[in-house]
N, C-alpha and C positions, 0 to 999 in steps of 0.2 A: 372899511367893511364892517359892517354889525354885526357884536361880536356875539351875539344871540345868547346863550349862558356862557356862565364863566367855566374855561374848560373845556370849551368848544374847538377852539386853537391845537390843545393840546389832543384833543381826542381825533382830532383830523391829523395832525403831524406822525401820531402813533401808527394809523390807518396806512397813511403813505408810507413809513418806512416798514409796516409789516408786507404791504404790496409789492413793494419793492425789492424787498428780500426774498419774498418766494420766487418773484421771477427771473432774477438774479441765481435763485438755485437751482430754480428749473432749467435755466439756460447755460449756468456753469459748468454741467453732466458734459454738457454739449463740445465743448472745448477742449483739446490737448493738452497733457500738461506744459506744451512750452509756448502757446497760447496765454496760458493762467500763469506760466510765471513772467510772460509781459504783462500783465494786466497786474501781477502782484509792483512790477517795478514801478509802470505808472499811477499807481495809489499812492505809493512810496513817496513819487516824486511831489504827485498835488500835496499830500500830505504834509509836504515839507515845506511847501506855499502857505498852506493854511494856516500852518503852525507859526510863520516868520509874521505872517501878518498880524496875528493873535499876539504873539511875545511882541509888538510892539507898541503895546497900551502900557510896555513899562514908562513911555515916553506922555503917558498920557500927563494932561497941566494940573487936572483934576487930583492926582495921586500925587503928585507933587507939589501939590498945596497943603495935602494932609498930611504927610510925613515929612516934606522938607524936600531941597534939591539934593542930589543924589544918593538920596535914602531909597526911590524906590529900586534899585537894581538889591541892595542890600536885603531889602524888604521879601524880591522873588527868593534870592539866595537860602533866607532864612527860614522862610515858606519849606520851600525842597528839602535843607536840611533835618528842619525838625520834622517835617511829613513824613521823610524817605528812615528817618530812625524809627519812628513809630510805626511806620507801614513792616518795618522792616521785625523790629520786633512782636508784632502781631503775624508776622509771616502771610501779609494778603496774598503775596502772589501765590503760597502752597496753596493757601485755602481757595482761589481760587483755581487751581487745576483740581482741586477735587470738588466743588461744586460745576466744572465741565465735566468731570467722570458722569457727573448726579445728573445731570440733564443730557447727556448723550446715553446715558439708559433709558431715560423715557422717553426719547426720541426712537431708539431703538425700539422699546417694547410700541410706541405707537405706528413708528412706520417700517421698523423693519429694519435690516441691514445688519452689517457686520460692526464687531468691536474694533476702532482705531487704533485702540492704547492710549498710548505718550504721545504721539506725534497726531493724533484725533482731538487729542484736549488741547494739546498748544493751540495746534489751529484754530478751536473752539476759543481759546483766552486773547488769539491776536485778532478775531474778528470780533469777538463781542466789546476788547478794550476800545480797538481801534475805531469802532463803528460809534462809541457809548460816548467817546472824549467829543469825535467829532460832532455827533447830535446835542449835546450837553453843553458843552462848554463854548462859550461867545456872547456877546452882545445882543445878537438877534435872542439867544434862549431865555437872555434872562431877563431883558427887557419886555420883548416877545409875550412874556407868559405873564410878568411885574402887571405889563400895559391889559390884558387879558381879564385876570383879575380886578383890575380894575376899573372895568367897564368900558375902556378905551379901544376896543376894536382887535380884531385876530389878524389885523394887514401882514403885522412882523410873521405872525406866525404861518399866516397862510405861504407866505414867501419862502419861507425856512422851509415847512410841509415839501415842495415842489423841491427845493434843494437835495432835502433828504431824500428823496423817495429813487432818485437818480444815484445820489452817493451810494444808498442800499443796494441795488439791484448790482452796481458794480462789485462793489465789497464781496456780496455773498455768491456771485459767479464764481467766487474764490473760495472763499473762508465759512461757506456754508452758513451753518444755523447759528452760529456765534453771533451773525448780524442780525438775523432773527430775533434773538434773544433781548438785542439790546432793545427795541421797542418799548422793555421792561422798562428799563432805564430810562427813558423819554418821558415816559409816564411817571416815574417815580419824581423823578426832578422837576419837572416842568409841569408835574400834580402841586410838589410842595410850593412850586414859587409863585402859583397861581393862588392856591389858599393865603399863602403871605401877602400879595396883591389884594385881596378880597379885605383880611386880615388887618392891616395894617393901614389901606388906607395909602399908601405910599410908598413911591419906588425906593430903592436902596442905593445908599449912596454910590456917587458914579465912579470912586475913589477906592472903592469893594470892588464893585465890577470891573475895574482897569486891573487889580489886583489880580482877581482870580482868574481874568482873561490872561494875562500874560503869562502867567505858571501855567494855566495847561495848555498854553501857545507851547510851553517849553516839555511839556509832559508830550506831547502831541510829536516834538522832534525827536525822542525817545520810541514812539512808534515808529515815525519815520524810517530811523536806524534798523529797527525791526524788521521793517519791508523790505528795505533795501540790502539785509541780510547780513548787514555790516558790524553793528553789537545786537545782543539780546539784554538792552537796557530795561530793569528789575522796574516797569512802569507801577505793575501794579503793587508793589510796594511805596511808590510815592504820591499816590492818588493822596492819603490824609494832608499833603500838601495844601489839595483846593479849600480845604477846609478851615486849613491854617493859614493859608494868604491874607481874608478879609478878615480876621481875629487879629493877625499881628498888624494889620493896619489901623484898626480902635486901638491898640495897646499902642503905638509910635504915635498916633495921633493925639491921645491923651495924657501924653507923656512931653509933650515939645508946649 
């Protein structure tokens, strides 16, 4: 498919998953809550597919040409650890129940409604995490937007668009405007990896992206647990993970 400008990919995938979560929220009202908590357990459950498929790029050849044979389980571990200490010490996840406070006021003041609290912002934090990892993190996103930028066509993207706009509408039957919100996030990331594409000239190593695919394969089973109500694992404290995946993989790779 011609991929017309660069960005194009992206600006359609955003489109879909905003369409998708409005009618996903419009059609949510509609449901019982014992309705919406089957729909919460079967998110849960796919969620836990997606994730296992994801965390299994630990096994990719690629990542284990760069660090060595069974360096990269080491590599996720190290990832999460040093992520989830500095997530943890930044306090993402307070800050971000109070950036849900910040945007369920101005949702308020735009459409109305009553204040949630505490149990309106969780909600608000498990659908925008849960909606954001999934749109964001994989193969198709960052290749997707890599191939985009650089002039190679929107197929991946168009593909993923179509995925997401279904995963959305499910989500936010549920978890309302959290999944909304993440749209943000699509754009944010799949903006930058598209200017990098443009930028650079060149996809990034496959040995990165097996890296970062497999931590939020693993961050993604941490929502999982979330859905299925089983722990309330501190996700978004370990998101600087994704950050530190493809980092300690140049450091292990330059280093052997």
């Amino acid at each position: 498919m011609d991929g017309g400008f660069p960005g194009l990919g992206t600006v359609i995938n955003v489109v879909a998953v905003v369409a998708g979560a409005l009618l996903g929220m419009v059609a949510g009202h509609r449901f019982p809550v014992r309705v919406r908590d089957v729909v919460t357990d079967c998110l849960g459950l796919v969620t836990l597919l997606v994730a296992g498929l994801s965390a299994l790029e630990v096994t990719s050849p690629a990542l284990s040409g760069a660090v060595g044979s069974g360096v990269p389980v080491l590599v996720v571990l190290g990832s999460l650890l040093l992520g989830g200490i500095l997530g943890s010490l930044l306090r993402i996840e307070d800050r971000l129940e109070s950036l849900a406070g910040v945007v369920q006021g101005f949702v308020r003041r735009v459409w109305g409604g009553a204040d949630d609290g505490h149990e309106g912002r969780e909600r608000f934090i498990e659908g925008w995490l849960t909606a954001s990892l999934l749109f964001c993190v994989g193969p198709l996103t960052i290749l997707g937007s890599l191939s985009d930028g650089l002039g190679r066509g929107i197929d991946q993207l168009a593909l993923k668009s179509a995925l997401d706009f279904f995963a959305a509408t499910a989500f936010a039957s549920t978890f309302g405007v959290g999944v909304l919100v993440s749209a943000v996030s699509v754009a944010l990331v799949q903006g930058l990896l598209t200017v990098v594409g443009v930028t650079l000239g060149a996809v990034a190593p496959e040995a990165h992206i097996a890296a970062l695919t497999a931590v939020g394969g693993l961050l993604l089973v941490g929502i999982a647990l979330r859905l299925l109500r089983i722990r309330q694992v501190p996700v978004g404290d370990l998101l600087p993970a994704l950050v530190v995946a493809p980092l300690l993989v140049s450091v292990v790779a330059a280093l052997r």
